[in-house]
ROGUTI-580956 format. One record per residue (C-alpha): residue in three letters; x, y, z. Coordinates in steps of 0.1 Angstrom, whole numbers, padded with zeros to 4 digits, always signed. Example, Ala and Ser with C-alpha at 12.3 -4.5 7.8 and 13.67 -1.06 7.14 Angstrom:
2
ALA+0123-0045+0078 SER+0137-0011+0071 
END
This chain:
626
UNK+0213+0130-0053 UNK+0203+0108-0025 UNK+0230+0088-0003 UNK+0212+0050-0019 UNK+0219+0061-0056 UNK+0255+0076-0047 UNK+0265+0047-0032 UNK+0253+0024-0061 UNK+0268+0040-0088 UNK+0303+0044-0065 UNK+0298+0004-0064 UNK+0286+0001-0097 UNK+0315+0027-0110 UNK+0342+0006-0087 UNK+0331-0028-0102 UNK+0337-0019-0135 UNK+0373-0007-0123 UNK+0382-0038-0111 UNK+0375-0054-0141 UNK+0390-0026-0160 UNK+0423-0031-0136 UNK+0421-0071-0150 UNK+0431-0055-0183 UNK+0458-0028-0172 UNK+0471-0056-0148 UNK+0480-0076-0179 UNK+0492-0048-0201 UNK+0511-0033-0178 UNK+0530-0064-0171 UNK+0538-0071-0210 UNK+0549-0038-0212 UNK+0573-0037-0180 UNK+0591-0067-0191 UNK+0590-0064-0229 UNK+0584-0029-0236 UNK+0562-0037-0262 UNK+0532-0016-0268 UNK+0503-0042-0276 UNK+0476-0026-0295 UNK+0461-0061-0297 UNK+0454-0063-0256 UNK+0418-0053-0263 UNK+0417-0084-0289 UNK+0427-0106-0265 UNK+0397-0093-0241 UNK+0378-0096-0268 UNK+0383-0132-0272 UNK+0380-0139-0237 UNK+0344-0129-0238 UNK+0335-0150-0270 UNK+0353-0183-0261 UNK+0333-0184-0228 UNK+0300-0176-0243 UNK+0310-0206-0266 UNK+0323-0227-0235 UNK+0289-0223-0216 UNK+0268-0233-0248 UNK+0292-0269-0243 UNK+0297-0272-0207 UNK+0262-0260-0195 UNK+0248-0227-0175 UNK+0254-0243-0141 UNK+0283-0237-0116 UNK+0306-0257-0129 UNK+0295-0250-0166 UNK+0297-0214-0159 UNK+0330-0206-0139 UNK+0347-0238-0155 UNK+0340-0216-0187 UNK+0355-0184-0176 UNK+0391-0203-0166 UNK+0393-0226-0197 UNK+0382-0186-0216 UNK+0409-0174-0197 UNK+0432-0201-0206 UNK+0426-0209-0242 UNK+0432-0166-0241 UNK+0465-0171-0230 UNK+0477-0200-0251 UNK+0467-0172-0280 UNK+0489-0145-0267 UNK+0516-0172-0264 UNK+0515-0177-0299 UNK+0514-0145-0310 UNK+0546-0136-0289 UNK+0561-0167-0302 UNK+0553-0161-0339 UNK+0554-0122-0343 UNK+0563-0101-0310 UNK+0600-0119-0308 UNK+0607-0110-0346 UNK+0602-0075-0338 UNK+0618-0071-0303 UNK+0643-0050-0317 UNK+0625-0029-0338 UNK+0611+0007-0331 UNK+0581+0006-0305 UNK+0562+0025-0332 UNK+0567-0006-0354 UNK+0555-0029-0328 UNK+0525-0011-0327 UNK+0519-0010-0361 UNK+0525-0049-0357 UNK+0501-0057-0333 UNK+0473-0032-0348 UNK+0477-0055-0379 UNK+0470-0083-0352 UNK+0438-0067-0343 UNK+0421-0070-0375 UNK+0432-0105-0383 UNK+0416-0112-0347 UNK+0384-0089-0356 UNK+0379-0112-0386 UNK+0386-0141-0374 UNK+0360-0138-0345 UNK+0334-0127-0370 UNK+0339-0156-0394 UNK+0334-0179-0359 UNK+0307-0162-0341 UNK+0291-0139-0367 UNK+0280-0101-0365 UNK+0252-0108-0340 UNK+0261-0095-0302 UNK+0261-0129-0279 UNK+0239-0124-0248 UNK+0255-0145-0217 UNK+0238-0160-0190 UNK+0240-0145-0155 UNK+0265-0160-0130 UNK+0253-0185-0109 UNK+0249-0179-0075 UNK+0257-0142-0082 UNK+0220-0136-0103 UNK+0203-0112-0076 UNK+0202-0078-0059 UNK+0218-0072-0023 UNK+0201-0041-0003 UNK+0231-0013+0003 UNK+0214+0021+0021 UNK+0180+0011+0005 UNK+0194+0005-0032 UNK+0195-0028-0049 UNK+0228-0035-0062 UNK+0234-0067-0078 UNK+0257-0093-0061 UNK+0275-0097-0094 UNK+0292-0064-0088 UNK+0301-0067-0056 UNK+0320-0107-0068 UNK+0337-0083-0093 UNK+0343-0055-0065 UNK+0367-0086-0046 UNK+0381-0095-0079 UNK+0402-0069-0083 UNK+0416-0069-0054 UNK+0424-0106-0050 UNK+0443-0106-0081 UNK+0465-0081-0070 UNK+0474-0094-0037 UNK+0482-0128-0062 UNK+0503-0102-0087 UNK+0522-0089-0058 UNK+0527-0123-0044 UNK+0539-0138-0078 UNK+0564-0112-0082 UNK+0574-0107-0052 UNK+0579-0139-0035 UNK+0586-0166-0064 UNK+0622-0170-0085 UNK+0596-0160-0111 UNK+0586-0123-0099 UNK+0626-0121-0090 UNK+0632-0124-0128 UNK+0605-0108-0141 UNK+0616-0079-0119 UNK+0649-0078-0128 UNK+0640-0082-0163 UNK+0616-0048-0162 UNK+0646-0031-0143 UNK+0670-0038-0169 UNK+0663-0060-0198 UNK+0699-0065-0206 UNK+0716-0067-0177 UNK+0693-0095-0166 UNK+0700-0115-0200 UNK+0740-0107-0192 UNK+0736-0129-0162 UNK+0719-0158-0181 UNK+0682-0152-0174 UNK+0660-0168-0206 UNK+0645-0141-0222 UNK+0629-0158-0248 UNK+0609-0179-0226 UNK+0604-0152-0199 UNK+0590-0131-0225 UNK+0565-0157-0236 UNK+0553-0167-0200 UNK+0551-0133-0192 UNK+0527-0123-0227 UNK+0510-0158-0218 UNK+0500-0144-0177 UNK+0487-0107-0196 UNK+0469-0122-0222 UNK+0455-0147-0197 UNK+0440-0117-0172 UNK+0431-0100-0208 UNK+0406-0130-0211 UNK+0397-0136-0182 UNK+0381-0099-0177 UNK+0366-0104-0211 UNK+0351-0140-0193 UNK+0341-0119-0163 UNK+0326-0092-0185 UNK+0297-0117-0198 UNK+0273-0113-0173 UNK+0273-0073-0176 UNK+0271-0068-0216 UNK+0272-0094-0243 UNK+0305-0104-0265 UNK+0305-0078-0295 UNK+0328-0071-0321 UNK+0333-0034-0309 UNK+0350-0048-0275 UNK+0386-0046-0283 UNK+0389-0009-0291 UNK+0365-0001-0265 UNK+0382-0012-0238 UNK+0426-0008-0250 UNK+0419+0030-0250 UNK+0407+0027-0210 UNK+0435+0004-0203 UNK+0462+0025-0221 UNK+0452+0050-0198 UNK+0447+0029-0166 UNK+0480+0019-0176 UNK+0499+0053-0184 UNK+0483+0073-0150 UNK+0493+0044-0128 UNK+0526+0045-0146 UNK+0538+0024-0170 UNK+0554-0010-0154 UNK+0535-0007-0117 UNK+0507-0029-0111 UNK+0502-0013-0079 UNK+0498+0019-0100 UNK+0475+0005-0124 UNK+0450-0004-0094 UNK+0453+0028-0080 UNK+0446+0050-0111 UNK+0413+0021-0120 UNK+0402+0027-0091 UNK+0404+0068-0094 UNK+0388+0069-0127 UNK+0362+0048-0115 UNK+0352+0068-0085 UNK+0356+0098-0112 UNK+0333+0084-0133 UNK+0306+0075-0107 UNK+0305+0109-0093 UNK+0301+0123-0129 UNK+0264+0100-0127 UNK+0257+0108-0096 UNK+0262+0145-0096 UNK+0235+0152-0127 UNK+0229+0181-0145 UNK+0246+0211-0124 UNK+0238+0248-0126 UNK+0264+0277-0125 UNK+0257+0315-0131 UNK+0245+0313-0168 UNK+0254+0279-0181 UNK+0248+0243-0170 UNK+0272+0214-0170 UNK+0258+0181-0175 UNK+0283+0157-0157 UNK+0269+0125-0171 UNK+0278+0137-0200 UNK+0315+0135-0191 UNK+0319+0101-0184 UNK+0329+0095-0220 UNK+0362+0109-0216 UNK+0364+0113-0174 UNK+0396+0090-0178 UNK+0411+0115-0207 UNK+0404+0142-0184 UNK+0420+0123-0157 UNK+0447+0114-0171 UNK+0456+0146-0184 UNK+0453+0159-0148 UNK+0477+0135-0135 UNK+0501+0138-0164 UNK+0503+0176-0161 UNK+0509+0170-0119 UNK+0530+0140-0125 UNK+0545+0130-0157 UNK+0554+0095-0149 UNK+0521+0087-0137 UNK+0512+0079-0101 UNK+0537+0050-0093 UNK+0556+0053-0124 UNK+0594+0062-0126 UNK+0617+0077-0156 UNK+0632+0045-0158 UNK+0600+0033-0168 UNK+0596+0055-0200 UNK+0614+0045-0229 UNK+0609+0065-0261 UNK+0587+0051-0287 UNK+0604+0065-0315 UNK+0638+0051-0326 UNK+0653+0066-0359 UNK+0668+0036-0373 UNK+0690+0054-0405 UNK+0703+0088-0396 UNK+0717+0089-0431 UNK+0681+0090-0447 UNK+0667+0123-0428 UNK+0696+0143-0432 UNK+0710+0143-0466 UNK+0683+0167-0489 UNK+0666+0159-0514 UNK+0686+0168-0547 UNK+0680+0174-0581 UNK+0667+0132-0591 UNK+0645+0136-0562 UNK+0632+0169-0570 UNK+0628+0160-0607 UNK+0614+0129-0596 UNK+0587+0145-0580 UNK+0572+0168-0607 UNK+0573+0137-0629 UNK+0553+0122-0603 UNK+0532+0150-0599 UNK+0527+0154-0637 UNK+0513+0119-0641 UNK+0490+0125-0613 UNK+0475+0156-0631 UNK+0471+0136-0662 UNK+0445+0109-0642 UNK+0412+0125-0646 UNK+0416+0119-0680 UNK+0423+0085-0678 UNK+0402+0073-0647 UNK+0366+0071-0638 UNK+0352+0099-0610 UNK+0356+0071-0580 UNK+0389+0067-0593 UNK+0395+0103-0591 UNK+0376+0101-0550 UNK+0401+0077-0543 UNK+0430+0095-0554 UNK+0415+0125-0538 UNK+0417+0108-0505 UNK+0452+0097-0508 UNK+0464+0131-0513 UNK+0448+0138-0483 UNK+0458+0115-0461 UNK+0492+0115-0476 UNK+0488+0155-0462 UNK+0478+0138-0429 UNK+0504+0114-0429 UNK+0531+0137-0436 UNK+0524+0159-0410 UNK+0525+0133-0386 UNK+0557+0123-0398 UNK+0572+0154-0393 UNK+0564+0155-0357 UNK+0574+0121-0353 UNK+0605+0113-0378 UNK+0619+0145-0374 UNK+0610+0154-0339 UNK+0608+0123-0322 UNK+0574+0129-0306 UNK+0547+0100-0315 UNK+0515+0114-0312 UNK+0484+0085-0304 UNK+0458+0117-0310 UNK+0465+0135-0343 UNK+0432+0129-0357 UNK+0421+0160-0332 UNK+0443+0186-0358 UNK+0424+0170-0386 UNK+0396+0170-0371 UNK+0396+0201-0359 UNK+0403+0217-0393 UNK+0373+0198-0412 UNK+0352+0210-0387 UNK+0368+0248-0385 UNK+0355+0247-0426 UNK+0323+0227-0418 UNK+0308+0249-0391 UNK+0321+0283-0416 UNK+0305+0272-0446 UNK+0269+0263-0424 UNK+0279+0300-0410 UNK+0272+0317-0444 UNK+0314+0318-0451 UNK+0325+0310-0491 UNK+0347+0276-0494 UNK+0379+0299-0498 UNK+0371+0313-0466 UNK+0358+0282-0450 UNK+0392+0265-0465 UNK+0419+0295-0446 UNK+0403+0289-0414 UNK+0410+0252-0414 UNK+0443+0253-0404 UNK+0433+0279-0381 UNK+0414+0259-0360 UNK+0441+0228-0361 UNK+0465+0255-0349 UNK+0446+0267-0318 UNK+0439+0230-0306 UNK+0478+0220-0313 UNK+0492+0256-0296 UNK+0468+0245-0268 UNK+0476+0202-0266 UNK+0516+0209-0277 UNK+0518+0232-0245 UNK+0511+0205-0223 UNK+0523+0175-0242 UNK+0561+0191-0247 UNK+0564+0188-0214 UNK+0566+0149-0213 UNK+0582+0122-0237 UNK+0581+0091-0247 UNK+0545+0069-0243 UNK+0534+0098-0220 UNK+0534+0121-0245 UNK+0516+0102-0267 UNK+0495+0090-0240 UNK+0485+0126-0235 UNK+0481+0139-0274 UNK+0452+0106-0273 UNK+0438+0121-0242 UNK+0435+0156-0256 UNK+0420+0145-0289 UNK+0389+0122-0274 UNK+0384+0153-0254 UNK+0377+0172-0291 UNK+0358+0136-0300 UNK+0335+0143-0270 UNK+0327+0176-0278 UNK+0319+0173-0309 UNK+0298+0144-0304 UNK+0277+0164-0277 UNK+0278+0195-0293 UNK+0248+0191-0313 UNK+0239+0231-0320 UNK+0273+0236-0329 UNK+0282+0204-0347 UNK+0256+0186-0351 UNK+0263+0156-0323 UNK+0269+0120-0335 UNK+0252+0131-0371 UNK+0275+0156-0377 UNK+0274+0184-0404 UNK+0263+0174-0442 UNK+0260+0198-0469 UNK+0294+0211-0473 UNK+0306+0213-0505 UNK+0332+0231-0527 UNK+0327+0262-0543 UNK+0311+0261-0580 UNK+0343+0264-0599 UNK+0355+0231-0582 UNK+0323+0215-0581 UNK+0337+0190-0610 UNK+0354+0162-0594 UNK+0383+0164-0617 UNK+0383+0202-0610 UNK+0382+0192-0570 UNK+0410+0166-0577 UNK+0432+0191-0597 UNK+0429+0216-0568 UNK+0439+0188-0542 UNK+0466+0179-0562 UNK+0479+0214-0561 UNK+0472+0223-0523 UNK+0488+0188-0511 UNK+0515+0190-0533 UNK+0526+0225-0519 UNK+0518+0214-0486 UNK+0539+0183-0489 UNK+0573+0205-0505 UNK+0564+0229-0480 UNK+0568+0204-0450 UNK+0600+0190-0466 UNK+0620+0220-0470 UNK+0609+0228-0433 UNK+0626+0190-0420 UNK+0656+0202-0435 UNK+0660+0237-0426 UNK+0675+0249-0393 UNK+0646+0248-0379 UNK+0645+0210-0389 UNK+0681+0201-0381 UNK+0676+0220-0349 UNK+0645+0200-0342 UNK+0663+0169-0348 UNK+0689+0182-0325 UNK+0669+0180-0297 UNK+0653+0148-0307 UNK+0687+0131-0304 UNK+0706+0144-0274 UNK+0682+0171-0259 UNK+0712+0180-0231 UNK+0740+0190-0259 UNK+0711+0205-0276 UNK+0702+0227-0248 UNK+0738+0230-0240 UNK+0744+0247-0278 UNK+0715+0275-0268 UNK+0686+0256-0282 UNK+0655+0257-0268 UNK+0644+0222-0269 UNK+0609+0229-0255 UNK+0601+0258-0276 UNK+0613+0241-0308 UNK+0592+0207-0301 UNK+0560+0233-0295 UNK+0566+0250-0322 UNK+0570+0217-0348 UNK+0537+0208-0329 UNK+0521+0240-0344 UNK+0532+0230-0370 UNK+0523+0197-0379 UNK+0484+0205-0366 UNK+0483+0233-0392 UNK+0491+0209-0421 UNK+0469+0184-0406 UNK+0443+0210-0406 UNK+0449+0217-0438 UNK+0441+0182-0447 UNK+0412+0178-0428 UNK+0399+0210-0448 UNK+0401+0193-0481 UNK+0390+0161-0466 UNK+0353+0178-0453 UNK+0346+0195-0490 UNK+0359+0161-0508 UNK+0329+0143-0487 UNK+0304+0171-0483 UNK+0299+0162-0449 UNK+0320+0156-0416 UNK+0311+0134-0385 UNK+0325+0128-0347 UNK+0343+0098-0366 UNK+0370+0121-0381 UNK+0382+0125-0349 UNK+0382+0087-0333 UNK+0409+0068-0323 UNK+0407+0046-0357 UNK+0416+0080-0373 UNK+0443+0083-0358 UNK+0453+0049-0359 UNK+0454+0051-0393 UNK+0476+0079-0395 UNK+0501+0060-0380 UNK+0499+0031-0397 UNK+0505+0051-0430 UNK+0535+0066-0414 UNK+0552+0035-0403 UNK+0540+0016-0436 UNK+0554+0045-0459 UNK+0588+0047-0438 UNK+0587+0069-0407 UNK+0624+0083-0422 UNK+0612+0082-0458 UNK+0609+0112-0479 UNK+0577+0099-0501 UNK+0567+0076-0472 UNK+0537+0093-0465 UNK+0527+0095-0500 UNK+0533+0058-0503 UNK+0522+0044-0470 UNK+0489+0062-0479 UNK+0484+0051-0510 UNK+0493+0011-0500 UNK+0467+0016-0472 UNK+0439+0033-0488 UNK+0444+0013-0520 UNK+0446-0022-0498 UNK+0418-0012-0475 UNK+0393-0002-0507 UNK+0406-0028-0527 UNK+0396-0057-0499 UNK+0364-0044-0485 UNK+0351-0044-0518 UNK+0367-0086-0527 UNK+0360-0102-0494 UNK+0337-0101-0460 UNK+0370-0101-0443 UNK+0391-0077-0456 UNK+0405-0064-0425 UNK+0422-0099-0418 UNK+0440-0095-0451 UNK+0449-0063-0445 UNK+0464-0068-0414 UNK+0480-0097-0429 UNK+0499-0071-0454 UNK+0505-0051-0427 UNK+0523-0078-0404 UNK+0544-0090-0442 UNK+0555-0052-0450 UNK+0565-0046-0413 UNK+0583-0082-0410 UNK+0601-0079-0444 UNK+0606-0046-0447 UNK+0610-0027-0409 UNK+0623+0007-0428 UNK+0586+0010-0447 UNK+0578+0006-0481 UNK+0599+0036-0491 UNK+0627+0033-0467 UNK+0633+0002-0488 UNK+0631+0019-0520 UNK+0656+0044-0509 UNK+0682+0020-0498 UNK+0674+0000-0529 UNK+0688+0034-0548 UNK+0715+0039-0525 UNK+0725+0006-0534 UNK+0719+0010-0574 UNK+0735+0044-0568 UNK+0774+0030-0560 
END
């Protein structure tokens, strides 16, 4: 590694930061003032990158054309996030964070289909920057100039950040407002419009790094999740609320990430590492670094971490099921074993996946309903079980055997992750459970003579006895059902109430002799093994299994199904997943632009029913019950 190329890609690695920081900048301050957790940031980048390709085709490639484009971008970005504050965000302010997530995800795929019905499929070249279209000479490497403009970028919109809120009646409010919400309304600041002029400056840096960002790759489809993962960590290392922290922790992961290329291929005593390798998940690894050293993040503070989950009805998660629900559920459960008879076999694969992911879902709950930990990452637990029976079965190991060690594997990965993740609370912990699980994602993407790299294993399929599909369905049924019982009667055992416990108040609770840390670890274990489990069933109901199981839209989905189903709700993961595999099959097979209407359903069930689908049914039978 010569000095020339170490230096470029530090530049090259730094420029990206700043525009990275752009992002963070702008989430960071939503979240500080409204403690809202916008999923949709990315589509907001997104956008900013589209509208100026458009702007430029209109106002011309020159100067003027060019950096006129990137403001109005910019701007048009932020009357966007405007609206959606005004029209959704202050519906929901008062709802659980988890529910405002689930909100603005359903924001992201109105916005993905929205920008494909404008722009099409087709990635949109844009034209290089005028004035910034060559190379400068830095220690004998060309680096082009465009970098180095995006280098002072950062920068410069800090010093204005800082100045904005620290030296205008407007940066007074907005940090009194991100100290304490309700103190500052008590003394008559306007909320409602602070919030919107605050949502309107974030979504106008969003798009104006998207703007920025046309130079260096063209406007895609794939641009909002790309870049909300970086900026949820750039955000969560920094520490949530600090926009001094947010530059300080881009800036890290980009110096991170260029010594990662610079440093090769390098050999130890019997193995190699290949560094460039690692810049997939250097700002996972990095932020589970700083998390472990610091839990609130570089410049963050504990007054800064709120909890994303709120349990909204006590009464619901504490009072057992009794003998309706119970004889409820093997009526349901008999129905269900009567479908092969009545449906077709995709039918049957459909059903077969919501058991599955009603088995996914559910586990997830449990940590999350019951013990109050949200978890951004559980797709590693499934994942790691599909691949625990993928990589047996291409072994030489029988489907039973493949199927036992499943959960195995989730359990390792979740003892491992839970160690470190019980240690924090709040978005920090679920910060760190997304970390840990692109960290799987990237192996098992790399791994190729393990499993199989971004093709993944193919060929695994059940056992002869259940190579039937209604004989696979019927075994599902069984193995999901149990698992599902099993998980209930563990909420409300001891164990459960004592996990709730230290969900609640964890000082009485360790004050009455729990262990708070132990029991959260433990529920951990727990919920990994069922997801592995799941993820199991899942790999033999495919016959294959690829990095994908483990991505962030896994686990995305996950939570969606949760907070559709009822976070609190005993057959809300059964429901949320059926309503969300159902909806998403449903659409994709009527329309081009099925995710718009399904993020449409998803915005209508959280607005008009914030309990989920079967929090509402229960207090409908509460009420038909007096």
């Amino acid at each position: 590694m010569t000095l020339a190329s170490f230096v470029a890609q530090l530049l090259n690695g730094l420029a990206g930061a700043s525009a990275l920081f752009l992002v963070a900048a702008g989430l960071t301050l939503i979240f500080g003032v409204t403690r809202v957790v916008n999923f949709a940031h990315g589509s907001l980048y997104m956008l900013g990158a589209y509208a100026a390709w458009a702007l430029v085709q209109v106002l011309g490639h020159g100067p003027l054309g060019f950096w006129g484009s990137v403001l109005l971008a910019a701007a048009a970005v932020a009357v966007v996030g405007a609206v959606i504050e005004v029209l959704l965000l202050k519906r929901i302010y008062a709802a659980p964070h988890l529910l405002q997530l689930t909100a603005t995800f359903g924001v992201v795929l109105i916005v993905r289909d929205a920008t494909l019905a404008v722009w099409g499929a087709d990635d949109l070249l844009g034209p290089r920057a005028p004035g910034f279209s060559g190379a400068v000479d830095v220690f004998g490497s060309a680096v082009p100039s465009y970098e180095l403009l995006l280098l002072a970028i950062g920068p410069a919109v800090l010093l204005l950040l800082w100045r904005l809120l620290t030296g205008t009646r407007f940066g007074m409010l907005v940090r009194a407002a991100t100290e304490n919400r309700l103190l500052a309304g008590a003394l008559g600041v306007d909320e409602r419009r602070l919030f919107t002029t605050v949502f309107a400056i974030g979504a106008f840096l969003a798009g104006l790094a998207g703007a920025l960002q046309l130079p260096r790759e063209p406007a895609n489809l794939g641009m909002d999740l790309a870049i909300i993962a970086e900026a949820f960590v750039v955000t969560v290392v920094g520490g949530l609320g600090s926009i001094p922290g947010a530059f300080l922790a881009a800036l890290l992961i980009g110096v991170v990430k260029a010594l990662c290329v610079s440093a090769g291929t390098v050999a130890f005593d019997g193995f190699s590492v290949d560094f460039p390798k690692l810049t997939l998940v250097a700002e996972f690894v990095v932020m589970a670094l700083v998390l472990a050293v610091k839990p609130q993040g570089l410049l963050g503070s504990v007054a800064a971490m709120p909890p994303t989950t709120q349990v909204a009805e006590q009464r619901a998660l504490v009072v057992p099921p009794g003998r309706n629900a119970a004889l409820a559920g093997l009526a349901a459960l008999a129905l269900t074993a009567l479908l092969p008879f009545a449906g077709d076999d995709y039918a049957l694969v459909l059903a077969t996946d919501v058991l599955v992911f009603a088995l996914f879902a559910a586990s997830l709950q449990f940590m999350m309903g019951t013990g109050g930990m949200a978890s951004f990452g559980h797709a590693a637990y499934f994942g790691l079980g599909a691949y625990g029976a993928a990589i047996a079965v291409k072994h030489g190991a029988p489907m039973e055997l493949a199927l036992c060690l499943a959960p195995l594997a989730a359990l390792a990965g979740a003892l491992v992750f839970g160690w470190f993740c019980v240690r924090l609370s709040g978005v920090y912990l679920a910060m760190l459970t997304l970390a840990f699980a692109q960290i799987v994602w990237s192996v098992a993407f790399q791994w190729d003579a393990v499993t199989g790299g971004s093709n993944g294993l193919v060929g695994i399929w059940p056992a002869a006895w259940l190579a039937p599909r209604r004989a696979y369905f019927w075994f599902a049924l069984a193995v999901c059902g149990a698992a599902l019982a099993a998980l209930a009667w563990i909420a409300r055992s001891p164990f459960g109430y004592a996990l709730r416990a230290g969900r609640d108040s964890p000082l009485r609770a360790e004050a009455l002799g729990i262990d708070v840390r132990a029991i959260q670890w433990t529920a951990f274990a727990i919920a990994g093994t069922f997801a592995g489990v799941a993820g199991g069933l899942f790999a033999f109901s495919k016959g294959s299994i690829s990095p994908e199981t483990l991505a962030i839209p896994r686990s995305v989905d996950a939570l969606v199904m949760v907070l559709l189903g009822g976070i609190n709700a005993l057959a809300g993961p059964l429901l949320g997943a059926a309503a969300f595999t159902w909806l998403a099959d449903t659409l994709a097979r009527a329309t081009e632009y099925w995710r718009a209407v399904l993020g449409g359903a998803i915005l209508v069930i959280v607005l008009a029913f914030p309990l989920g689908i079967g929090g509402a049914l229960e207090r409908l039978w509460r009420r038909a019950a007096r």
